[in-house]
C-alpha positions as CSV (number, residue, x, y, z in Angstrom):
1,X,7.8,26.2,13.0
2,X,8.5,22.4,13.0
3,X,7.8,21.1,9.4
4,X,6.2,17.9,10.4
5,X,3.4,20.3,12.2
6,X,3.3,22.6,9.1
7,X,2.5,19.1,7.4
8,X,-0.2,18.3,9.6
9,X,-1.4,21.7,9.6
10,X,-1.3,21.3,5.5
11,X,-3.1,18.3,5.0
12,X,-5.6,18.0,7.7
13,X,-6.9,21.8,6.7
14,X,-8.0,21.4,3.2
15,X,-9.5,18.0,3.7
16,X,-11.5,18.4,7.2
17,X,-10.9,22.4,7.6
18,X,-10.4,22.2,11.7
19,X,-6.8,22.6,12.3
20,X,-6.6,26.4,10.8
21,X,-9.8,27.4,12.2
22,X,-8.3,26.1,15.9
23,X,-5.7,29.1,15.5
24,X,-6.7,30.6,18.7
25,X,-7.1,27.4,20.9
26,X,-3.4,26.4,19.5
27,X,-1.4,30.0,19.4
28,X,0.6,29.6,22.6
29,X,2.1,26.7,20.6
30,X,2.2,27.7,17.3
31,X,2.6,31.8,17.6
32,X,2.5,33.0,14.1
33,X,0.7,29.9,12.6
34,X,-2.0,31.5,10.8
35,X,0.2,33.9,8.7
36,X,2.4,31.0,7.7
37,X,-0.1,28.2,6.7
38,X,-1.8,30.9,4.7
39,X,1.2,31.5,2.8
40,X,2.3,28.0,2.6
41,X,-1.2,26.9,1.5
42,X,-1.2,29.7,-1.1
43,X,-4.0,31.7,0.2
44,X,-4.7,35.5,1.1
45,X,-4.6,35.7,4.5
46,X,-8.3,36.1,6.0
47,X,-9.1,37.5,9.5
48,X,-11.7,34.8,9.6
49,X,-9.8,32.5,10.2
50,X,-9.2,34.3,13.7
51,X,-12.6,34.4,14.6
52,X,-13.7,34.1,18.3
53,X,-10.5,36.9,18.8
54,X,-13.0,39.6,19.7
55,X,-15.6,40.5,22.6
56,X,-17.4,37.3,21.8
57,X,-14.5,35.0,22.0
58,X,-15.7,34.2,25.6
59,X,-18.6,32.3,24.5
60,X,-16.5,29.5,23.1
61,X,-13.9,29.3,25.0
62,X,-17.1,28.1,27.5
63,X,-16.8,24.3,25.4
64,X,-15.5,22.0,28.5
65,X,-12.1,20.9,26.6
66,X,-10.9,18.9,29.0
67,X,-7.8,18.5,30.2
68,X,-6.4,15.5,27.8
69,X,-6.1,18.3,24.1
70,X,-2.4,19.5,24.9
71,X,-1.3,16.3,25.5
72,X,-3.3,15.1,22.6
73,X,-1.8,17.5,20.1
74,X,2.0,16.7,21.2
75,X,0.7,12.9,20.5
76,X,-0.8,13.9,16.8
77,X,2.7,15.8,16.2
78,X,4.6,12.6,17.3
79,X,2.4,10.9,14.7
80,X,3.6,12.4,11.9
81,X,6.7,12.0,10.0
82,X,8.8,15.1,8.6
83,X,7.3,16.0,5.3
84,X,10.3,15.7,3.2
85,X,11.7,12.5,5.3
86,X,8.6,10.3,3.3
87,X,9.9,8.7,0.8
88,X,6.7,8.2,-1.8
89,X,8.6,6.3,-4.4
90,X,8.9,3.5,-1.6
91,X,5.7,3.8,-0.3
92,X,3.5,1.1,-0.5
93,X,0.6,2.1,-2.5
94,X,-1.7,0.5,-4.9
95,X,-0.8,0.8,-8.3
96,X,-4.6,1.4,-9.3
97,X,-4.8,4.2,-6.6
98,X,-1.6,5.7,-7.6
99,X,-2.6,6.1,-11.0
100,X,-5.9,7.2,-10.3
101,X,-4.7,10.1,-7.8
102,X,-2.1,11.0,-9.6
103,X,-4.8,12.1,-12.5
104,X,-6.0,15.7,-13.0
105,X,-9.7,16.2,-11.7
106,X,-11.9,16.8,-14.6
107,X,-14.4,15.8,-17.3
108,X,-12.3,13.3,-18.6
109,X,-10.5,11.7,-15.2
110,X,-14.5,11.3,-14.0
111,X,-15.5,9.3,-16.8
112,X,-12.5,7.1,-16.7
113,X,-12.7,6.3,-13.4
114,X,-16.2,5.5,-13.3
115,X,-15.3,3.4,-16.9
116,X,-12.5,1.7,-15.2
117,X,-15.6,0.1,-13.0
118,X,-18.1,-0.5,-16.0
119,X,-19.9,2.4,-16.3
120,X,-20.5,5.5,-18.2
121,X,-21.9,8.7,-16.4
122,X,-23.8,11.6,-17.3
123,X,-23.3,15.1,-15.9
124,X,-26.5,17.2,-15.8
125,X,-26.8,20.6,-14.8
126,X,-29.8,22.7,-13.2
127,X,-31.0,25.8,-11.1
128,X,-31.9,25.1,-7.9
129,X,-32.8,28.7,-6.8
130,X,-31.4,31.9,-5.8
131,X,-29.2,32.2,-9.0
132,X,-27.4,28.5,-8.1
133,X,-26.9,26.2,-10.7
134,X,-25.4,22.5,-9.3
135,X,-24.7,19.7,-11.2
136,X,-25.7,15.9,-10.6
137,X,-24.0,12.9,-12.0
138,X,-25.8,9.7,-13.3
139,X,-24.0,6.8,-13.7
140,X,-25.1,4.8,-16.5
141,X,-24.3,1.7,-19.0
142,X,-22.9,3.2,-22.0
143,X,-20.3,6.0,-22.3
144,X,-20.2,9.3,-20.5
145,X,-22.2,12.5,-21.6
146,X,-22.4,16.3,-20.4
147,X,-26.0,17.2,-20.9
148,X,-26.3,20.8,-21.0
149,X,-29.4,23.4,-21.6
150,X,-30.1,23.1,-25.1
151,X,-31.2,26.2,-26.7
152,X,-35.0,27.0,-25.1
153,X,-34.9,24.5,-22.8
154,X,-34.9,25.3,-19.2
155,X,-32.6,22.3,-18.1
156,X,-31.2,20.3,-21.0
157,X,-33.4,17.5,-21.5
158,X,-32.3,16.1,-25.0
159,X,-29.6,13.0,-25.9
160,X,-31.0,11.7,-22.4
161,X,-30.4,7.4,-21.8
162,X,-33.5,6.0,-21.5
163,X,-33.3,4.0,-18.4
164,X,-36.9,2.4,-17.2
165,X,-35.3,1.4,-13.8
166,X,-36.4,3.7,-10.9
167,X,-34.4,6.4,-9.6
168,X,-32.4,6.8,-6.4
169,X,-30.8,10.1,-5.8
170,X,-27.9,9.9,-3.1
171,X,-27.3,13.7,-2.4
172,X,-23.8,15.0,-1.0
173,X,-22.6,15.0,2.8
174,X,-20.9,18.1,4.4
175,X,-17.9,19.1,2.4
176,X,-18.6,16.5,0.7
177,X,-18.9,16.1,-3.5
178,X,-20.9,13.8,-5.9
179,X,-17.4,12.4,-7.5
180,X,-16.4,10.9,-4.2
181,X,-19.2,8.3,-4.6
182,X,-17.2,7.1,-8.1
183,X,-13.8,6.7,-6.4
184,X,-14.4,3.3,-4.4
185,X,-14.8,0.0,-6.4
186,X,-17.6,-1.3,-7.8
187,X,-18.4,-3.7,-4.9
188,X,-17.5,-1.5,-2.1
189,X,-19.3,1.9,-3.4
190,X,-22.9,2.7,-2.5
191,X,-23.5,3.9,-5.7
192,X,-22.3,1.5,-7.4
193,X,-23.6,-1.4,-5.8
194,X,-27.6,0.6,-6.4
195,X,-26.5,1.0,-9.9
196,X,-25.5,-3.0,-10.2
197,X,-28.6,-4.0,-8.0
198,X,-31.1,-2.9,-10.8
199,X,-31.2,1.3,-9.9
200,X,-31.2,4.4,-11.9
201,X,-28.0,5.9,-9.6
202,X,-28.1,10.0,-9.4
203,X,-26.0,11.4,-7.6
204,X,-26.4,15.2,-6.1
205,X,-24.7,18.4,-5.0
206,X,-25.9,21.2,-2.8
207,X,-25.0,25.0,-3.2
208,X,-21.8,26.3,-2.3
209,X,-19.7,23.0,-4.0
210,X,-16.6,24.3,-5.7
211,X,-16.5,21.7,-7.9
212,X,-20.3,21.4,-9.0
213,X,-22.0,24.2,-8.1
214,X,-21.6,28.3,-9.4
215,X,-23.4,31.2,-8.5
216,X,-24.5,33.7,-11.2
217,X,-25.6,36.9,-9.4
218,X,-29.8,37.3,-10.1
219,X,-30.8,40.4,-7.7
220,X,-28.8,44.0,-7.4
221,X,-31.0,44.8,-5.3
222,X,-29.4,47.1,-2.0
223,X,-31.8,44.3,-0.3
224,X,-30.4,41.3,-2.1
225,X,-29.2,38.5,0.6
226,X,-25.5,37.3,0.1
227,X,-25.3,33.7,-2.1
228,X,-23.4,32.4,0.8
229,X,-26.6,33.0,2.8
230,X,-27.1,29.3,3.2
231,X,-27.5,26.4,5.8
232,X,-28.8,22.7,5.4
233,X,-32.4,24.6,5.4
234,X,-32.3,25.8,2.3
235,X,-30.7,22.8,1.0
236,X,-33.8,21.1,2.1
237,X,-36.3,23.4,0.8
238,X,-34.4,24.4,-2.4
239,X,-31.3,21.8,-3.5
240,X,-33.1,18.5,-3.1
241,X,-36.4,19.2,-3.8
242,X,-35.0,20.6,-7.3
243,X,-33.0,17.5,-8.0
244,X,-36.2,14.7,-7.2
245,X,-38.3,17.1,-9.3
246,X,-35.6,17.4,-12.5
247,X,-35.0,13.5,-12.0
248,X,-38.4,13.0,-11.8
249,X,-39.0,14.5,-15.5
250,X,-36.1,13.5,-17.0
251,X,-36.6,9.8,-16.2
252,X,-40.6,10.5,-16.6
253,X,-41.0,7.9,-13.3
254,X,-43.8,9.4,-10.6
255,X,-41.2,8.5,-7.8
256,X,-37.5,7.9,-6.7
257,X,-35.5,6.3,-3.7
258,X,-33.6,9.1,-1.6
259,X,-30.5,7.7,0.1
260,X,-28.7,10.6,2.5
261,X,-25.6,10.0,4.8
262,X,-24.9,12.5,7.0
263,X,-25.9,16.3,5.7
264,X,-27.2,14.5,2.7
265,X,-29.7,12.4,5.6
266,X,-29.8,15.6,7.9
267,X,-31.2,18.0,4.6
268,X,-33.6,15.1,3.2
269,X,-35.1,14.7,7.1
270,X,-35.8,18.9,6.9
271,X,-37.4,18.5,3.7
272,X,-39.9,16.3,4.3
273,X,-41.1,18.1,7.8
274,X,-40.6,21.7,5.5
275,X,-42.0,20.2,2.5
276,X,-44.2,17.6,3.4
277,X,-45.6,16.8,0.0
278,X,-42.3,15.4,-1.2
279,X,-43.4,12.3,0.5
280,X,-45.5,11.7,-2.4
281,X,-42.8,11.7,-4.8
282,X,-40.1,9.7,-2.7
283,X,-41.0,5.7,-2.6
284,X,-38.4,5.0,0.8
285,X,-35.9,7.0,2.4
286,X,-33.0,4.8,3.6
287,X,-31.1,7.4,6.3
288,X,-27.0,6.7,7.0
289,X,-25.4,8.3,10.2
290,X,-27.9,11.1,9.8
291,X,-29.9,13.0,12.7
292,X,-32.5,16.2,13.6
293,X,-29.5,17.8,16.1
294,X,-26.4,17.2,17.6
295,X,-27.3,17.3,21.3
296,X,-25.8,14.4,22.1
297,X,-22.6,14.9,20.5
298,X,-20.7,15.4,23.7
299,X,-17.3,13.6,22.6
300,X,-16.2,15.9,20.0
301,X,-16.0,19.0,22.3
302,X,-13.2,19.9,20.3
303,X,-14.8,20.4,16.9
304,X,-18.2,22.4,18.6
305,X,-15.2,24.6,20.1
306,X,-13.7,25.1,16.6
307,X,-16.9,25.6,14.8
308,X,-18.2,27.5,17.0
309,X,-14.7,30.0,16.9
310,X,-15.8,29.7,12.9
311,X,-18.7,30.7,13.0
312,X,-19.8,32.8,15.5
313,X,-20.2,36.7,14.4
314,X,-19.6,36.3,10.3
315,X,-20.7,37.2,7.8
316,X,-21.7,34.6,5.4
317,X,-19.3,33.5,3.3
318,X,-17.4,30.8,1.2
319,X,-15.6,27.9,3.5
320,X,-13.1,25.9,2.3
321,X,-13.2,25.5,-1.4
322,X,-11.9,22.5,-3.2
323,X,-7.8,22.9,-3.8
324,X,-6.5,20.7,-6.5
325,X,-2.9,19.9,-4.7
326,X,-4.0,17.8,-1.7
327,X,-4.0,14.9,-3.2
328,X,-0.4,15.0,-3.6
329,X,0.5,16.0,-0.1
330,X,-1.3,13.1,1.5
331,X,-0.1,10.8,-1.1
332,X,2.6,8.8,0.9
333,X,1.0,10.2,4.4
334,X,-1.9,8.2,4.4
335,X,-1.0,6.5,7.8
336,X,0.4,9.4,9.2
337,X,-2.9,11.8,7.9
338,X,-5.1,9.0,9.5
339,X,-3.2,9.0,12.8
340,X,-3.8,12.6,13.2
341,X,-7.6,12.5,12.2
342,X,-8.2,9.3,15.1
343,X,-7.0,11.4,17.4
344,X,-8.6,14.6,17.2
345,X,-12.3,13.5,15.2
346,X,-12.3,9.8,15.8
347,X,-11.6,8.8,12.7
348,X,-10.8,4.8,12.2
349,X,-9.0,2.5,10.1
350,X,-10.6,-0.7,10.4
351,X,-13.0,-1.0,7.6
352,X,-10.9,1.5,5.6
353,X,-8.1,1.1,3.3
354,X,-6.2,3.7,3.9
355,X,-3.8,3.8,0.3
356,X,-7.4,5.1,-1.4
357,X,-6.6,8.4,0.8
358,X,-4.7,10.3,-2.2
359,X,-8.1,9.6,-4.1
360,X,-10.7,10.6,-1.5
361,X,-9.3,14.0,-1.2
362,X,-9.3,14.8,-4.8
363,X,-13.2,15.1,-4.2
364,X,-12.6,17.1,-0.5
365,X,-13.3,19.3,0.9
366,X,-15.2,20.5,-1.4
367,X,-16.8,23.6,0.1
368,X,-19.7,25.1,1.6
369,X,-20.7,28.0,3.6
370,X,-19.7,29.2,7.0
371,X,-23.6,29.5,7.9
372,X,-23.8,26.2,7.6
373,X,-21.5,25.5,10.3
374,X,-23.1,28.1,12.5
375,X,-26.5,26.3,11.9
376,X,-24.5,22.9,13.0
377,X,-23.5,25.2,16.4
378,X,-27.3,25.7,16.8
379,X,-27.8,21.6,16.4
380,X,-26.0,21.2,19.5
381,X,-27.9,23.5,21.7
382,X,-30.9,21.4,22.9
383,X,-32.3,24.4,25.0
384,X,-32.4,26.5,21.9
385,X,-33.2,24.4,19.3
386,X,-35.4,21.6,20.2
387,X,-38.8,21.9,21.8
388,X,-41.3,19.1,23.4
389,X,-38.2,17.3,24.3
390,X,-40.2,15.5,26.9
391,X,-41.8,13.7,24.6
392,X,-40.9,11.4,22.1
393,X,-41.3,13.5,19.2
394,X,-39.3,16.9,19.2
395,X,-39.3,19.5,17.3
396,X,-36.3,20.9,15.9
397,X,-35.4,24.8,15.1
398,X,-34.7,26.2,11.8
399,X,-31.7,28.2,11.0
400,X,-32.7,32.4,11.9
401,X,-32.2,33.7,8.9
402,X,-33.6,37.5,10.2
403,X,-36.9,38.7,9.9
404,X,-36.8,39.1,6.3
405,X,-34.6,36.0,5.6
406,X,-36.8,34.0,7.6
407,X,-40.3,35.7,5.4
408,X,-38.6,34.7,2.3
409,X,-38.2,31.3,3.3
410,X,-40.7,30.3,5.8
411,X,-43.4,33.0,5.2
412,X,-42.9,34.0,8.8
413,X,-40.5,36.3,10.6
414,X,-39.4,33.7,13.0
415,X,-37.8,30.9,12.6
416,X,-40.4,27.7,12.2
417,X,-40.1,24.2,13.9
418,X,-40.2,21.4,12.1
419,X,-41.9,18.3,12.8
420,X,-40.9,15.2,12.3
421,X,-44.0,13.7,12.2
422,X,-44.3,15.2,8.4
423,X,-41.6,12.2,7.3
424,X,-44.2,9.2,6.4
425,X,-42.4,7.6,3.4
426,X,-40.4,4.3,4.3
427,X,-37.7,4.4,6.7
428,X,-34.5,2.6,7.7
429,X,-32.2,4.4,10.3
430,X,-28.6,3.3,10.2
431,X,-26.6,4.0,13.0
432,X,-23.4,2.6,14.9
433,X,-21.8,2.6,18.5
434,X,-18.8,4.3,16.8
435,X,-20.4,7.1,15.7
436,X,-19.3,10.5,17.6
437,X,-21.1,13.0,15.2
438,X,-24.8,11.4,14.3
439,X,-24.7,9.2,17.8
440,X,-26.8,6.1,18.6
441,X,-28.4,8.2,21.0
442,X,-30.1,10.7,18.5
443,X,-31.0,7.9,15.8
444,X,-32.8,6.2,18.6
445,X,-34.6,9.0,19.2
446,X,-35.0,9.3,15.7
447,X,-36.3,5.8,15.3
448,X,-39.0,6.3,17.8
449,X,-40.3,9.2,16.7
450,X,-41.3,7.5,13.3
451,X,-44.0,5.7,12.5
452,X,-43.5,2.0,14.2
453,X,-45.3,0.3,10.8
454,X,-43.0,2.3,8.1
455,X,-39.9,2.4,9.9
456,X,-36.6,-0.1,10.5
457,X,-33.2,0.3,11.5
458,X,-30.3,-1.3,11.3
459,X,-27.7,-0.6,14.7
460,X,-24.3,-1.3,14.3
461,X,-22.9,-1.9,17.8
462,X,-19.0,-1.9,16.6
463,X,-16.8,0.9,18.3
464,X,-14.8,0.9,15.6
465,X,-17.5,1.7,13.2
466,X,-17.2,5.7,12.6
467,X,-18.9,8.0,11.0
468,X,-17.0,7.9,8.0
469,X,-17.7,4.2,7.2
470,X,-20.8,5.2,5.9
471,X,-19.7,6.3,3.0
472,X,-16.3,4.8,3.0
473,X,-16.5,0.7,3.7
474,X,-13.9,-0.9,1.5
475,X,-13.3,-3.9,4.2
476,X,-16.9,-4.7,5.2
477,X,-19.6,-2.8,2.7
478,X,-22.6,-5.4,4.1
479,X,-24.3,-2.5,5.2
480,X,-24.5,-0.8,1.3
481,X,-26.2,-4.2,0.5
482,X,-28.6,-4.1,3.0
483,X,-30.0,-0.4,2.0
484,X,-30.3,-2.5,-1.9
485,X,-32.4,-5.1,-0.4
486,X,-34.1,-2.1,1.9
487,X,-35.0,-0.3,-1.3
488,X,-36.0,-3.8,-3.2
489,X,-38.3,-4.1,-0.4
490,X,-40.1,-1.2,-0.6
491,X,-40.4,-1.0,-3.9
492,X,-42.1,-4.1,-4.0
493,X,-44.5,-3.2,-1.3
494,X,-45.4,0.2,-1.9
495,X,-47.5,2.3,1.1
């Protein structure tokens, strides 16, 4: 196999997870590929990854392609240089970005990065259900901390700072971890520009994270659902709901802020149509490149295929864990990584520099579940999962869990829809033109189907804003200061 593909193969895997799941779309061009990045990556050898290679395969292979992907694919391998014919020691790479990447994750590299910006950070850990403990950071002004369950206590609530500013809790996007918020600087991060504008910064992980989140098994029971039994629903009825409430007593404040992009924005939306009382603990909600489906997501015909080759007929089970050595492998790349991820997600460079690559990926992917990804399927089936759509307020599907997956969660054996109309806290929508995964199609629908008196939004009509930029901005981060003076606002006008 050419080398430069086994690069791109390499690198694009553990930080998006779409190129080895693509096996069968790609094996007339790649023949024994699977076998060999499995070995190459240092992973046992799944059948998994093959799925869509029996009876069902049909029903994906039904995603209009188009005509353009071959050609497409031979451009991506053009794109890339030969592995070992990048020379890193010439590469032109910051020297802070080096350092940083070059750095072991851990305790330790987590509080001096965040230091390195002025902070200290606190690492708290708490059950969130279903035998899942996660953990969620706070970035604070003195030094770092681990604060774990002290002995009869339920969640370690001892050697806490005492912070009197009011929470915002920024939960985690898909594959996504609460350490990536640290790596950008202080006046290009989200997090840290909250934390500087006068916030109590908390930063959250959903179940199935390989870097914050374990399982301890809780029920033996022959009837006992698989951990990995998970989608965004129960991250909106379990994982967030958890983290507002420990916040909520730690800081001993009757409210926070919730800021989601992407998942983070898709889960907090669920919750407050599943768990409608959490409007009364959540002051605004500020919403970045989320949305209720993915109906209109009709340029990336190439990921649906490969999720849906993913996920259809699995069992649930772990996707793409965190791997410590990708870092190093795009280290050098980043141009030639970036190429390949314009071309087949969209991906752009223009607000991003891309040296801070090496960095971003020693937080992804950081794993979920493969459920997940069959619920995201669902999200682009309007016929299935949305219903009223001729009116302006739809109601979206939950995940079918099976009757008694569905009991245990929704009290029903069916799945449940969930209306929108439950989401009354303060709203802004952000949404761009350059979007291909939360498009400005669905957040207008989203916008309308708010209340006109609690809701804004802010539309950026750039092409080359993509859905990344909304977590990564390092040339323009305007938009992180506008959600500040969003949450200013509402905080000084509370409903």
């Amino acid at each position: 196999m050419n080398s430069s593909f086994v690069f791109i193969m390499w690198t694009s895997v553990r930080y998006f997870g779409l190129i080895l799941s693509s096996v069968s779309l790609l094996s007339a061009m790649l023949e024994d590929a699977p076998n060999e990045m499995a070995e190459i990556l240092g992973l046992p050898w799944h059948g998994w990854y093959q799925a869509g290679k029996g009876s069902n395969k049909e029903s994906c292979l039904l995603t209009e392609l188009g005509p353009g992907y071959a050609e497409l694919f031979e451009k991506a391998k053009k794109n890339f240089k030969t592995f070992n014919e990048i020379n890193r020691s010439e590469a032109n790479i910051r020297e802070d970005v080096l350092e940083e990447s070059d750095m072991t994750l851990s305790d330790v590299f987590q509080e001096q990065l965040v230091a390195r910006r002025g902070f200290g950070l606190e690492v708290h850990n708490l059950s969130v259900g279903n035998g899942w403990t996660v953990s969620v950071h706070r970035i604070i002004s003195r030094p770092s901390v681990t604060v774990a369950a002290a002995s009869g206590q339920e969640n370690g609530l001892t050697h806490l700072h005492k912070e009197s500013k009011t929470p915002v809790l920024i939960p985690s996007f898909l594959l996504g971890s609460s350490g990536f918020w640290l790596t950008a600087a202080r006046n290009t991060s989200l997090a840290y520009i909250l934390q500087d504008g006068g916030f109590d910064v908390w930063l959250g992980n959903y179940r199935g994270n390989s870097l914050y989140a374990h399982h301890e098994q809780t029920d033996f029971s022959k009837d006992a659902e698989s951990p990995w039994a998970f989608t965004v629903n129960d991250h909106a009825l379990y994982d967030t709901p958890a983290q507002i409430d420990y916040i909520l007593s730690v800081t001993n404040q009757p409210k926070l802020h919730l800021v989601g992009m992407s998942q983070g924005s898709i889960s907090s939306i669920q919750m407050f149509s599943l768990r409608p009382s959490y409007n009364d603990k959540v002051i605004s909600f500020a919403s970045l490149a989320g949305a209720r489906t993915l109906a209109s997501a009709d340029k990336i015909q190439f990921i649906k295929y490969v999720v849906c080759l993913i996920s259809r007929h699995m069992k649930p089970s772990e996707f793409l864990p965190w791997n410590e050595n990708i870092a190093s492998l795009v280290q050098g790349a980043e141009k030639e990584s970036f190429d390949l991820f314009r071309d087949l997600i969209g991906m752009t460079s223009e607000y991003t520099d891309l040296k801070k690559l090496p960095l971003w990926v020693k937080y992804l992917p950081g794993g979920t579940s493969t459920w997940v990804l069959r619920y995201y399927y669902d999200l682009w089936d309007s016929n299935k999962m949305i219903a009223n759509s001729s009116s302006e307020t739809e109601f979206v599907r939950s995940f079918d869990y099976g009757p008694r997956g569905n009991l245990r969660r929704f009290n029903t054996e069916s799945p449940v829809w969930m209306d929108i109309r439950n989401l009354r806290v303060p709203t802004k929508v952000y949404f761009s033109t350059g979007d291909l995964y939360s498009t400005a199609e669905e957040n207008w629908k989203l916008v309308r189907s708010l209340p006109a008196n609690t809701t804004e939004y802010l539309f950026i009509d750039d092409i080359n804003y993509s859905h990344h930029n909304f977590a990564i901005n390092d040339k323009d981060p305007s938009l992180f200061y506008d959600v500040l003076s969003f949450l200013r606002k509402a905080e000084a006008n509370p409903t």
